[in-house]
N, C-alpha and C positions, 0 to 999 in steps of 0.2 A: 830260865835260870842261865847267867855265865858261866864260865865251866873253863878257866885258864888249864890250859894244858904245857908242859914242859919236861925238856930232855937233859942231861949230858952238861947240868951246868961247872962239871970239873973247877971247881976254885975261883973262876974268873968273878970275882966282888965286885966290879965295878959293873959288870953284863946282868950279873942275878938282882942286884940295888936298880939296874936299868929296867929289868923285865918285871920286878916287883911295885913302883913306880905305875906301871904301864896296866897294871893288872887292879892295883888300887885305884886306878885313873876311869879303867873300864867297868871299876864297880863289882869284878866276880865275884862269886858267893862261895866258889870251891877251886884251887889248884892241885892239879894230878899232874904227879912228879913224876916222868918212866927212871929212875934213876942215874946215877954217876953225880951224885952231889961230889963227892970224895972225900972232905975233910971238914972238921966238927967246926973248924973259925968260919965257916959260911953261911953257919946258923946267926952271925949277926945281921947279917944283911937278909936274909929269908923272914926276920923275924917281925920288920916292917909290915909285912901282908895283915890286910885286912881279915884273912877270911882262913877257914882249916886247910891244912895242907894235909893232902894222902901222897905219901912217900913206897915205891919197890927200891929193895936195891939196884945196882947197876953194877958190872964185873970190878970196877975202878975204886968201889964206894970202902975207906977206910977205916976207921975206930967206928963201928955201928954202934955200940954200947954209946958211947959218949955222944954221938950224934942223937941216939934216941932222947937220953939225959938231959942235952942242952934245949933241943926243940920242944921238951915237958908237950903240954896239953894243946899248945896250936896244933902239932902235927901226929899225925896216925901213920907208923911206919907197918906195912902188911906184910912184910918178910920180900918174896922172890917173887911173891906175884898178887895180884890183890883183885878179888873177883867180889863185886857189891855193889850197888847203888847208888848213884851220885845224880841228884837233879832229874830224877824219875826214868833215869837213864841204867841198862843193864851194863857193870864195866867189868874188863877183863883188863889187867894192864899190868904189862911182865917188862924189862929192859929189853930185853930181844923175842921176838915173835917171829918165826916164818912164813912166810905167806902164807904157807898146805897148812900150818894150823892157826893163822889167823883165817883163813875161807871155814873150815871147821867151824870155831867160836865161833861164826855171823851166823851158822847153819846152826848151829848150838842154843842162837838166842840171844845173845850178846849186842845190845846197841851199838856201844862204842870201845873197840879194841884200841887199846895204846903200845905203842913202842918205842925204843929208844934205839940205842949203841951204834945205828949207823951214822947217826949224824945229819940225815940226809933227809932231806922235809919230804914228805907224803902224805896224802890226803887222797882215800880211795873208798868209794862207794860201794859195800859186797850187798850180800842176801838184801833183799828187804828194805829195812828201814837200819841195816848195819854200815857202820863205819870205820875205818882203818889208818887210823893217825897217827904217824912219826912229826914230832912237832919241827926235829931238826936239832941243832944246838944253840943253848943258851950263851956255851963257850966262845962260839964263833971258832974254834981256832983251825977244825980240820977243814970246813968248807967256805970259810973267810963270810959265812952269813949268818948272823945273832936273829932268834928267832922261837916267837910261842907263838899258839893257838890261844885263839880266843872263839869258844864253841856256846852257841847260843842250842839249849837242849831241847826246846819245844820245837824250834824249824830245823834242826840237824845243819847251820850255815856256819861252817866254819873259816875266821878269816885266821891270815896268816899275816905277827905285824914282827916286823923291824925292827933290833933293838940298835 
């Protein structure tokens, strides 16, 4: 199973319609949001996606009510952090994780840890068969590089594309 992963897409409509695009192109079956959508008009362009969205918030994320509202039954919002099963995959996946308790969670059992709020693309092998993904941001804007995961869950290969 594909398994779109994404960060930190703060408002930018024309980057999230780029990354949604790219994600229906690739065929995934699930996108996992680490949060900072920020505002509820981004649900039009999100709404393109083929496939369920699992949404955490993110420190930025604004009207959650109305965002839950708008996104109705594509997406599953899991509050602050969202620990469950995605593509026979164990997930743990908050906006910000630290490393001392991302190593935890992989020791925990957890497949695949996600995170978000730095911005800053990571891609780190722990315990096992566990994994440690910052996708980067969608926004582009603090590290001038627009960017999802695309995780293939039976080989754990995750590429990182370009928006």
């Amino acid at each position: 199973m594909l398994i779109g992963i994404m960060s930190d897409s703060h408002d930018r409509l024309e980057k999230i319609s780029k990354a949604v695009r790219v994600l229906n192109h690739r065929g995934v079956a699930a996108v996992l949001h680490a949060g900072d959508i920020v505002s509820p008009f981004t649900v039009r362009a999100f709404r393109e996606l083929r496939c369920k969205v699992h949404f955490v918030w993110g420190n930025n994320d604004g009207d959650k009510l109305t965002l839950i509202r708008l996104f109705g039954d594509m997406a599953t919002f899991h509050g602050w952090v969202m620990h469950g099963t995605v593509g026979g995959l164990s997930i743990y996946m908050a906006h910000h994780i630290p490393d001392e308790l991302a190593e935890k969670l992989a020791r925990a059992g957890f497949n695949l840890i996600i995170s978000g709020h730095t911005h800053s693309l990571s891609i780190r092998r722990l315990a096992d068969r566990s994994m440690l993904i910052n996708p980067g941001e969608v926004c582009g804007y603090l590290t001038g590089r627009s960017t999802v995961v695309v995780l293939d869950s039976l080989t754990m290969q995750a590429e990182v594309v370009e928006l």
